[in-house]
C-alpha positions as CSV (number, residue, x, y, z in Angstrom):
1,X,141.2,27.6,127.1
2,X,144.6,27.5,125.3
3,X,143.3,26.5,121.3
4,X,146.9,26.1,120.6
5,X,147.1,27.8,117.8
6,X,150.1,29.5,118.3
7,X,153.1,29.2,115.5
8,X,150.1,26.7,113.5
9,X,150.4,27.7,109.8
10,X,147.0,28.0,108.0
11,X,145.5,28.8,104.3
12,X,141.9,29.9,103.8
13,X,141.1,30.5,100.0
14,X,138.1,33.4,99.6
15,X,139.3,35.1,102.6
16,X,139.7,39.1,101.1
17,X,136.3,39.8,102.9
18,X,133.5,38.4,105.4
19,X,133.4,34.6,106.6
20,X,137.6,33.9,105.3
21,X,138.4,37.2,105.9
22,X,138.3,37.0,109.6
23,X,139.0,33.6,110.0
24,X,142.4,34.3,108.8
25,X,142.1,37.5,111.5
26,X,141.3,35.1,114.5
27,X,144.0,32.5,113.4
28,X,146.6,35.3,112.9
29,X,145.7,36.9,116.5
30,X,145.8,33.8,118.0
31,X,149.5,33.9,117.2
32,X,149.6,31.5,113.7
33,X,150.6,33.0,110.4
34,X,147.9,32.7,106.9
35,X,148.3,32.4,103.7
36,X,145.5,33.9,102.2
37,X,144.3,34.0,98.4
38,X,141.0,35.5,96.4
39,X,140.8,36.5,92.8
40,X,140.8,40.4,93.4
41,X,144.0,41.8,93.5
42,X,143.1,45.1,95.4
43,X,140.9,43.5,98.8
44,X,143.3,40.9,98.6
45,X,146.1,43.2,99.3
46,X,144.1,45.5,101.4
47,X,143.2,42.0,104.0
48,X,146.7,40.7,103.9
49,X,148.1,44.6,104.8
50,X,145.1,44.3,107.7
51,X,146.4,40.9,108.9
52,X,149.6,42.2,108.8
53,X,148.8,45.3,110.8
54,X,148.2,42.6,113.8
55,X,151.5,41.5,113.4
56,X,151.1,38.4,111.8
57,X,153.3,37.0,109.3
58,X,150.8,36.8,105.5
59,X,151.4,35.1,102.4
60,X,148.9,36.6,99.9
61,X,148.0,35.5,95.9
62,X,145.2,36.4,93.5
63,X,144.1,32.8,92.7
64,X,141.6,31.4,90.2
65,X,140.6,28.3,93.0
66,X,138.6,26.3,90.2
67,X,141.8,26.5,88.3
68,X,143.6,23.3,89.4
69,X,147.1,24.4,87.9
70,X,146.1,28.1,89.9
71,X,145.1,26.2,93.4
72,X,147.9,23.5,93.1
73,X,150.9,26.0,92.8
74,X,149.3,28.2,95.2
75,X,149.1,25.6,97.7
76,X,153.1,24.8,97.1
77,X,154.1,28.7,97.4
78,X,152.1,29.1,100.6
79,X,153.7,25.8,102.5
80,X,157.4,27.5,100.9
81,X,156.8,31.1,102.2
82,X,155.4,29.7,106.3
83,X,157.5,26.7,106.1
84,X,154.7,24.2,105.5
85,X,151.4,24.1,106.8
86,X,149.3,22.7,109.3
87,X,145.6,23.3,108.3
88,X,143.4,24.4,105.0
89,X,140.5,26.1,105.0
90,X,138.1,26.1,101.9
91,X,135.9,29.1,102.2
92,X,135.7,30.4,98.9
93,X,132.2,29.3,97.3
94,X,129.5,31.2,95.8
95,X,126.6,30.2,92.8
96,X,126.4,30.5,89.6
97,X,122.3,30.8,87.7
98,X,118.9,31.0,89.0
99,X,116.4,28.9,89.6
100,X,116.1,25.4,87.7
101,X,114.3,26.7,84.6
102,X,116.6,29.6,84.3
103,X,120.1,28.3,84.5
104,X,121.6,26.1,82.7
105,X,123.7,22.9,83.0
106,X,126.9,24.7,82.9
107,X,126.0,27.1,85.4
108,X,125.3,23.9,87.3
109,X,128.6,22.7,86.3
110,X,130.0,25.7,87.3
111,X,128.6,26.1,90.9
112,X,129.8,22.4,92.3
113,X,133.1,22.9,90.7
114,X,133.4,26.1,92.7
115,X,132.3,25.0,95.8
116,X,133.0,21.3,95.7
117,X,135.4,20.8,93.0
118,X,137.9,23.6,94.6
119,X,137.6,22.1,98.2
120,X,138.9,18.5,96.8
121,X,141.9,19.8,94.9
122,X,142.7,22.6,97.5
123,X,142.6,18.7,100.0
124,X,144.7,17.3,97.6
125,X,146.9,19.2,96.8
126,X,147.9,20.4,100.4
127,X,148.1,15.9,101.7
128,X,151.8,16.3,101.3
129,X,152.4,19.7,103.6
130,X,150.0,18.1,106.0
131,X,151.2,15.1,106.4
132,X,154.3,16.4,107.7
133,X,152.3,18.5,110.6
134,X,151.9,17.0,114.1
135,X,148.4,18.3,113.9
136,X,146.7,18.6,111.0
137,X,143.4,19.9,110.2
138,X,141.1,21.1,107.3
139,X,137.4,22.9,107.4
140,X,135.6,23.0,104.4
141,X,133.1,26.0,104.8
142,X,129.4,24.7,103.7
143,X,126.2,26.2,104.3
144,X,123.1,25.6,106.3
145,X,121.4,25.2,102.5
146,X,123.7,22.2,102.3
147,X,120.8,20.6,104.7
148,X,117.8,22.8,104.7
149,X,116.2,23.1,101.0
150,X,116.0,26.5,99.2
151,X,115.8,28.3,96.1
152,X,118.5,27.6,93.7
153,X,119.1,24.2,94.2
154,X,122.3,24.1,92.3
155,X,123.9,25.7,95.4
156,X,122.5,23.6,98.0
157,X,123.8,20.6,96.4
158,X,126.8,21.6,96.3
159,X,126.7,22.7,99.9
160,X,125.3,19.4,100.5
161,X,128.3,17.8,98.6
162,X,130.8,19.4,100.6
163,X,129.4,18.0,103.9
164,X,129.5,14.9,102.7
165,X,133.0,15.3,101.0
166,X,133.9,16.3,104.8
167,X,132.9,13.6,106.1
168,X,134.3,10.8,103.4
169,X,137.8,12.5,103.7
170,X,137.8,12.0,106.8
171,X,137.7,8.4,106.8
172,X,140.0,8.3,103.8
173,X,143.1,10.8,105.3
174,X,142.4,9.4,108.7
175,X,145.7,6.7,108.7
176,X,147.9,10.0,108.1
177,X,146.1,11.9,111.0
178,X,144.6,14.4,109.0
179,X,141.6,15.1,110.4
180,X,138.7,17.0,107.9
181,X,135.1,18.8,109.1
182,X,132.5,20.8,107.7
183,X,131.2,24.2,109.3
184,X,127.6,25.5,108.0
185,X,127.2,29.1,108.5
186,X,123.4,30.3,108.2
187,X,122.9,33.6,107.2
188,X,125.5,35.9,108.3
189,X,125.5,39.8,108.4
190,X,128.4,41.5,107.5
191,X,129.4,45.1,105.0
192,X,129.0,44.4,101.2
193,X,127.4,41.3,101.6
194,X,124.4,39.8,100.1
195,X,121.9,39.5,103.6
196,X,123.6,43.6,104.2
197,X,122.5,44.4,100.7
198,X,119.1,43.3,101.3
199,X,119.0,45.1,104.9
200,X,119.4,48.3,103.0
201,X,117.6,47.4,100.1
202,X,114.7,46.2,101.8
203,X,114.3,46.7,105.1
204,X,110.9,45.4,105.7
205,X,111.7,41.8,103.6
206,X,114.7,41.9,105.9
207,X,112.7,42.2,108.7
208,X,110.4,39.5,108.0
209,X,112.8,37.5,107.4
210,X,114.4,37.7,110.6
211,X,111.0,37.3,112.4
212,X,110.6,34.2,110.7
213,X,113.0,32.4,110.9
214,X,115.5,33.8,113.6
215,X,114.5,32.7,116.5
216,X,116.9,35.6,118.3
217,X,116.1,38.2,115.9
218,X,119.3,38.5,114.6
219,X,121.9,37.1,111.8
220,X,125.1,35.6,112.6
221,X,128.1,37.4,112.3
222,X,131.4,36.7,110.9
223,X,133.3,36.0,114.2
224,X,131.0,34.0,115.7
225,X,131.4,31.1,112.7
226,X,135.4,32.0,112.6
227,X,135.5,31.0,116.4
228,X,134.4,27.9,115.5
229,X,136.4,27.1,112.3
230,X,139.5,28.2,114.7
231,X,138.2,25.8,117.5
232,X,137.8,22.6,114.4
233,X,141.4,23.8,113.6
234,X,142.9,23.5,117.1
235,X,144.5,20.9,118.5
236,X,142.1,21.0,121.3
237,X,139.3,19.6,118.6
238,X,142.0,16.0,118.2
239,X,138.8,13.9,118.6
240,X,136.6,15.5,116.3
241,X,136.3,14.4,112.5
242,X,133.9,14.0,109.8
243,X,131.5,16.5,111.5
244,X,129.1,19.2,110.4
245,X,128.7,22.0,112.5
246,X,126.2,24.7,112.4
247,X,126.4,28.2,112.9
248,X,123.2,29.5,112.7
249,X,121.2,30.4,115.9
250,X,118.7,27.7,115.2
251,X,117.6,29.2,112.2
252,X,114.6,28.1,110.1
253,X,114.9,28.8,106.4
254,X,118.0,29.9,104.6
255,X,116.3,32.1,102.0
256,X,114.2,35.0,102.4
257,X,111.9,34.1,99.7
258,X,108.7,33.4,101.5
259,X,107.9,29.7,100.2
């Protein structure tokens, strides 16, 4: 199948490594060109001189995302340098704090504004470009925790938020054509990140973990949930909006805290 993807022009924020990392790497081999942002300087530059090693055309910027001045002026130098855009993706996300009794309200604060609070504006501020696109598409990148409880509930609220946010856009941005999903990873394995840490770490955790709850044994990998971003993306997907898709083998729990 043709996704159509060709000449589409795309910006993922969060994408020097893992989960945004290669879905700027399937969109760019597919023939689109990325503009790409994160708040390290040196991966940054080191995935954009990757991406461009494919041949595809890369605008890359160390961005502060839950700085709106940061995200906003991003967002106009990215649609200037490809000549507009087409699609947005909001990958970058993480947690700030603990568990309820040790993190405080700020951290709180902190965490949705990352997650949530960053995929609004980055919405927002991109309307214009998109608008303009015959074909225009965003993903905002949630989390299986959005859905299935886990320690550090901050995070799966927020997770939760942006599903929700996903599908209330896409009611809202509908009359302009702009159509807006969610995709929930579950736990994906890839180098320097957090479930490969633990694989090293503690191997036998990790393994009861997987025997627990992955039913195949296995985690995800990155490619697997950037197929489906890419698919969302595509003009192929015209008639899907407001969704939630997982990604995560029919996994049980997200955490590998055994509660």
């Amino acid at each position: 199948m043709d996704l159509q993807l060709a000449g589409r022009r795309t910006l993922v924020t969060g994408a020097s490594r893992g989960i945004g990392l290669e879905i700027a790497r399937t969109l760019a081999l597919e023939g689109g060109s990325v503009a790409i942002c994160a708040r390290e300087e040196g991966p940054l530059s080191e995935a954009a001189d990757q991406l461009r090693s494919k041949g595809a055309t890369v605008f890359a910027e160390s961005v502060d995302v839950t700085d709106e001045g940061e995200l906003s002026a991003f967002v106009a130098a990215a649609a200037e340098a490809l000549g507009g855009l087409d699609a947005v993706v909001a990958n970058a996300g993480g947690s700030s704090g603990g568990a309820l009794q040790d993190s405080t309200r700020e951290q709180w604060r902190d965490t949705f504004e990352l997650n949530v609070g960053h995929a609004a504006e980055l919405i927002r501020a991109a309307i214009r470009y998109l608008a303009q696109s015959p074909s225009p598409a965003a993903v905002l990148i949630s989390s299986i925790s959005g859905t299935k409880p886990a320690p550090r509930a901050q995070y799966g609220v927020s997770k939760a938020g942006l599903i929700y946010l996903a599908a209330a856009l896409a009611r809202e941005l509908s009359p302009q054509h702009i159509r807006v999903n969610a995709v929930s990873p579950g736990s994906i394995l890839f180098p320097g990140g957090g479930w490969d840490s633990l694989r090293v770490g503690d191997p036998e955790g990790f393994q009861s973990f997987l025997d627990r709850d992955l039913p195949e044994g296995r985690l995800g990998t990155v490619e697997e949930v950037a197929r489906v971003v890419a698919f969302l993306l595509s003009p192929v997907a015209s008639w899907i909006n407001g969704a939630n898709i997982a990604v995560d083998g029919a996994q049980g729990r997200p955490s590998s805290a055994g509660w």
